[in-house]
C-alpha positions as CSV (number, residue, x, y, z in Angstrom):
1,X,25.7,-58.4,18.1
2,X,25.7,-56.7,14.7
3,X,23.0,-57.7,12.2
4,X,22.3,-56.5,8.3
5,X,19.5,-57.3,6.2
6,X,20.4,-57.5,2.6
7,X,16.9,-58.1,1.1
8,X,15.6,-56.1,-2.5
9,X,11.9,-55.6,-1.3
10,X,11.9,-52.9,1.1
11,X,8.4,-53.7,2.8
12,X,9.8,-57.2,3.1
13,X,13.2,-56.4,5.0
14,X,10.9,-53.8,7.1
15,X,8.7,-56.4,8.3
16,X,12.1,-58.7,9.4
17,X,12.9,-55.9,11.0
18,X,10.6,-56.0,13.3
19,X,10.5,-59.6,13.6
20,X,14.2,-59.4,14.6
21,X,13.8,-56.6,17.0
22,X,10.9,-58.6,18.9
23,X,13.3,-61.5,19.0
24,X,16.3,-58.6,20.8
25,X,18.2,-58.3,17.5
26,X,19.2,-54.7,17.2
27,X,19.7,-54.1,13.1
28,X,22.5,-52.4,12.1
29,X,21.7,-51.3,8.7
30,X,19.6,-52.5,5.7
31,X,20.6,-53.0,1.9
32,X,18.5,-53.5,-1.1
33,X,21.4,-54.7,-4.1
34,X,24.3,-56.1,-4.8
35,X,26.0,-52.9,-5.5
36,X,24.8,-51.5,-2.2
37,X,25.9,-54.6,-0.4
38,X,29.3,-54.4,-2.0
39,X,30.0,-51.2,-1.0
40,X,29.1,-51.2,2.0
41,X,30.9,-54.4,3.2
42,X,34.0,-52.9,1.8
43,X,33.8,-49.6,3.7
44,X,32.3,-50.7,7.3
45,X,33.4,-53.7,9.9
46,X,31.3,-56.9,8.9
47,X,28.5,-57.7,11.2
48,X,28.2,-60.9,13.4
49,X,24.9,-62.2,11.4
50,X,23.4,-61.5,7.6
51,X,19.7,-62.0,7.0
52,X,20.0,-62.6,3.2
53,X,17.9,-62.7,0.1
54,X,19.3,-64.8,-2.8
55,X,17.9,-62.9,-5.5
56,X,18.4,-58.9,-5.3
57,X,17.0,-56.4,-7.7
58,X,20.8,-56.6,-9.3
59,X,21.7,-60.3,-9.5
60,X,21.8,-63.0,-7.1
61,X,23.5,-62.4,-3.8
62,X,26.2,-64.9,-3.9
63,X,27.8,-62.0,-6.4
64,X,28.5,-60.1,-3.0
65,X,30.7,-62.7,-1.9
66,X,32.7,-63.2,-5.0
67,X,34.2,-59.7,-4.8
68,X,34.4,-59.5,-0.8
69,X,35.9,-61.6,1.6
70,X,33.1,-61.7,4.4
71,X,33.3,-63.6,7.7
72,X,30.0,-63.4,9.1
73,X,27.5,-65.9,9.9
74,X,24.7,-66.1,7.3
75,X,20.7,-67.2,7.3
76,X,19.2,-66.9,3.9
77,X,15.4,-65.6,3.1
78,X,14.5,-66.7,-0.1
79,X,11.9,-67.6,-2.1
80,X,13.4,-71.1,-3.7
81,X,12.1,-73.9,-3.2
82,X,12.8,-76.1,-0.2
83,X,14.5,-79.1,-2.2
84,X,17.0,-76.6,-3.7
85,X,17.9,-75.3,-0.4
86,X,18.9,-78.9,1.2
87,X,21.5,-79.1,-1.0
88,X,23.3,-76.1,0.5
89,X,21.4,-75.8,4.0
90,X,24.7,-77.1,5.8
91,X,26.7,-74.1,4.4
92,X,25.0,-71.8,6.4
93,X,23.3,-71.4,9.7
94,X,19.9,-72.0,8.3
95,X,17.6,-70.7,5.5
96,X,14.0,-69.4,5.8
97,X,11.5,-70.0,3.4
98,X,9.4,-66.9,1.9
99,X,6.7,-65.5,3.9
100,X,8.9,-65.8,7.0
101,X,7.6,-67.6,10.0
102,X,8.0,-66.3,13.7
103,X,8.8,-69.3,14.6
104,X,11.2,-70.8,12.2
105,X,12.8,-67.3,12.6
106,X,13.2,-68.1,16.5
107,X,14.7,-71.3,16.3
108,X,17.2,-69.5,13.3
109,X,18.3,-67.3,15.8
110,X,18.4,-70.0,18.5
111,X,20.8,-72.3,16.1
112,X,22.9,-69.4,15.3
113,X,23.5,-68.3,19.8
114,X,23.8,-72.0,20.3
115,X,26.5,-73.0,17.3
116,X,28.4,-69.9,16.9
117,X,30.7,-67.6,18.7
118,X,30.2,-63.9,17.6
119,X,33.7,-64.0,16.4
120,X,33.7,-67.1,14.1
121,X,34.5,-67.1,10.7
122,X,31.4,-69.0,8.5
123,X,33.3,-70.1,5.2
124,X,30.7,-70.8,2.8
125,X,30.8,-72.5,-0.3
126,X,29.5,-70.1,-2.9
127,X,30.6,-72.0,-5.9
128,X,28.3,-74.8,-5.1
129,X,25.8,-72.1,-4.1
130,X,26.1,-70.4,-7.4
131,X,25.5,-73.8,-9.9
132,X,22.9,-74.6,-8.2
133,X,21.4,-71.3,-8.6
134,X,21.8,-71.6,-12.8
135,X,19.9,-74.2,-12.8
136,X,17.1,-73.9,-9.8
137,X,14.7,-76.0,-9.1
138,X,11.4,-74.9,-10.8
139,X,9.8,-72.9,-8.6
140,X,5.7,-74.0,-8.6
141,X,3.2,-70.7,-8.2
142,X,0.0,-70.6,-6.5
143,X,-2.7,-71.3,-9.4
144,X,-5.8,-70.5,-7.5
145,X,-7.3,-68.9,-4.4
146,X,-9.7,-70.4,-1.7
147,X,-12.1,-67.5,-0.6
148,X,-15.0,-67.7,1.7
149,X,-18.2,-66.9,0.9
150,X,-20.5,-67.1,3.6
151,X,-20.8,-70.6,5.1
152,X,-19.1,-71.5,1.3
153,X,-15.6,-72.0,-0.3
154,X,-15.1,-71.0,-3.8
155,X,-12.1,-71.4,-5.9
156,X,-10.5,-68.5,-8.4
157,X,-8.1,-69.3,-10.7
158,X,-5.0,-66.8,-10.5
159,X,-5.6,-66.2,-14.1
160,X,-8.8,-65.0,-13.8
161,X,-7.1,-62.2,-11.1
162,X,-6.6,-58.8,-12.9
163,X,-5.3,-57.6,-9.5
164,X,-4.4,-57.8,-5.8
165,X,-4.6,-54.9,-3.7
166,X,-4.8,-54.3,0.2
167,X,-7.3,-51.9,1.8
168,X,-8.4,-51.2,5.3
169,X,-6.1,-53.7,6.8
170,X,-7.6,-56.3,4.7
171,X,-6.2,-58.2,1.0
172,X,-8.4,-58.4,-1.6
173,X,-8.6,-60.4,-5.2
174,X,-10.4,-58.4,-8.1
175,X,-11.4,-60.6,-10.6
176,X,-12.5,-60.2,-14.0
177,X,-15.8,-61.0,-13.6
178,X,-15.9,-57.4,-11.4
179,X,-16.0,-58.8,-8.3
180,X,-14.1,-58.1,-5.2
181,X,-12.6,-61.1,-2.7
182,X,-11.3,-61.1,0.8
183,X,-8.4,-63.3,1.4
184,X,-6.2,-64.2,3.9
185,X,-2.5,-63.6,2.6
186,X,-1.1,-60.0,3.0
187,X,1.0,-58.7,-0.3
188,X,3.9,-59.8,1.3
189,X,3.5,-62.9,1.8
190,X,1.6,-63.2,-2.4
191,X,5.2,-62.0,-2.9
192,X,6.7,-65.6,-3.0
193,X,2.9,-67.5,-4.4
194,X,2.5,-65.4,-7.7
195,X,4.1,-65.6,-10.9
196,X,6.8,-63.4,-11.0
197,X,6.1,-62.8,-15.3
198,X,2.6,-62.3,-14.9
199,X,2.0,-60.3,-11.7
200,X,3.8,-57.0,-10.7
201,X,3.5,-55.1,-7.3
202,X,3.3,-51.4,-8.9
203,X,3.0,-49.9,-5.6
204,X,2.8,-50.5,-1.8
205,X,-0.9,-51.4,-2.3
206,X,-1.2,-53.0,-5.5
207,X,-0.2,-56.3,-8.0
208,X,-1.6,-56.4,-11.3
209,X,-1.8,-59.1,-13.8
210,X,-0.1,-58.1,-17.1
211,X,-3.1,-59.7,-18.9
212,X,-5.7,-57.1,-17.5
213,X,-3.9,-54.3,-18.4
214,X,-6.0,-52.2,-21.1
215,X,-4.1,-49.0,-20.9
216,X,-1.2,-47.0,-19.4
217,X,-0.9,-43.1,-19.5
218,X,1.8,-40.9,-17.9
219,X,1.0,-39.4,-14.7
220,X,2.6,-36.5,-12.5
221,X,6.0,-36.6,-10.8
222,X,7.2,-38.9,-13.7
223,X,4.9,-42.0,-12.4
224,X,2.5,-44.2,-14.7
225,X,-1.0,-44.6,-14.2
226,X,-2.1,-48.0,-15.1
227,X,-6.2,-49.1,-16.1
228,X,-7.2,-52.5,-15.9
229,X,-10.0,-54.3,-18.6
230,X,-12.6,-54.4,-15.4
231,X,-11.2,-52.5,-11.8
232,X,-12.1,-48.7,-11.7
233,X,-12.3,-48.5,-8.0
234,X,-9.6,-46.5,-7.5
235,X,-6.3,-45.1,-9.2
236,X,-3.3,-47.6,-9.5
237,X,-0.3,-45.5,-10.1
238,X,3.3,-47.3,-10.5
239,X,5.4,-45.8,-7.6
240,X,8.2,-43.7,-9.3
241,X,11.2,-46.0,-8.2
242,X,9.4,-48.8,-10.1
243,X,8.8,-47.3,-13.2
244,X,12.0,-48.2,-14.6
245,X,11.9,-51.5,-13.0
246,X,8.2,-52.3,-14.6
247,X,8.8,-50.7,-17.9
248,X,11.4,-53.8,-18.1
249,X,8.7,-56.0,-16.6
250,X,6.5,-55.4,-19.3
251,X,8.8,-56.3,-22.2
């Protein structure tokens, strides 16, 4: 069986990867845009199954399908809501909601074995796909945090954030009263929880809010080196294949 990921967030479509591979999916290839995906669908056979993201770092995958003919079987990983999805989950296979769970994955897989023959053709309805997609259900963002401390529970407000970064295998909330917070959600997962307008992830280890930032500077091998109001702890340097990509985030 022959299995793609087309997914824009590299970590993210590593860590399905994996998932799939403990679950005996071999995958074939990985893809990060619509352009990409296009290309390569119209140069290589089609795989049996697509792990796909709706939204891709070039426009909304349903684009793919509107300049290719492809006749595989499709489970979407995507961030929208669950109420927009009904309305198109008996198109496909099945859809997973962002963070992915290893056990909504399983049963995805277990649908597909069980309902479809490697060699069926999965016609799906992109047009209905696509106006629903103009007009999305508004998506709801996490608006605070729940951290321990001690034997205690205190609540931060995401706007009170100025960044999220991950260190010694652990996820932590800097806030702008100085102070540093352990929390329970890896940066992939925040992924899908934070407001896409006022958080950015510059770099494998960091998100920062766009209201902390107090300066930016250029730094070597074309990258930017961003300082927040409060968080001196360390460098945050935007990764050079997001410079572009945040420059357009800022404005």
């Amino acid at each position: 069986m022959k299995v793609i990921i087309i997914e824009d967030e590299k970590p993210s479509a590593r860590r399905l990867q994996r998932m799939l591979e403990k679950n005996g999916l071999e995958v074939q290839t990985m893809l990060h845009s619509v352009e990409a995906a296009i290309n390569w669908f119209q140069h290589n056979t089609h795989p049996t199954l697509i792990f796909l993201d709706i939204q891709l770092s070039d426009g909304l995958s349903f684009e793919i399908f509107e300049t290719v003919k492809v006749t595989s079987a499709i489970i979407f990983t995507t961030a929208y809501d669950e109420y927009a999805l009904q309305a198109f989950k008996l198109n496909s296979i099945d859809y997973l909601l962002k963070p992915i769970d290893d056990d909504e994955l399983q049963q995805a897989i277990t649908k597909f074995k069980t309902n479809y023959h490697q060699q069926q053709t999965v016609s799906l309805d992109f047009t209905e796909i696509k106006n629903l997609l103009v007009n999305p259900v508004e998506r709801v963002y996490k608006e605070r945090f729940s951290v321990k401390i001690g034997q205690h529970l205190k609540l931060i407000n995401v706007s009170d954030v100025e960044c999220v970064f991950s260190q010694k295998k652990g996820t932590y909330l800097h806030t702008v009263e100085g102070r540093n917070y352990l929390i329970d959600n890896t940066l992939e997962e925040l992924e899908s929880q934070l407001e896409p307008n006022q958080f950015y992830r510059v770099n494998r280890t960091f998100y920062v809010n766009i209201n902390a930032i107090k300066d930016m500077v250029s730094y070597t091998n074309s990258r930017l080196q961003i300082m927040l109001n409060n968080y001196n702890e360390q460098d945050i340097i935007v990764a050079r294949e997001r410079v572009k990509d945040f420059k357009n985030w800022l404005t």
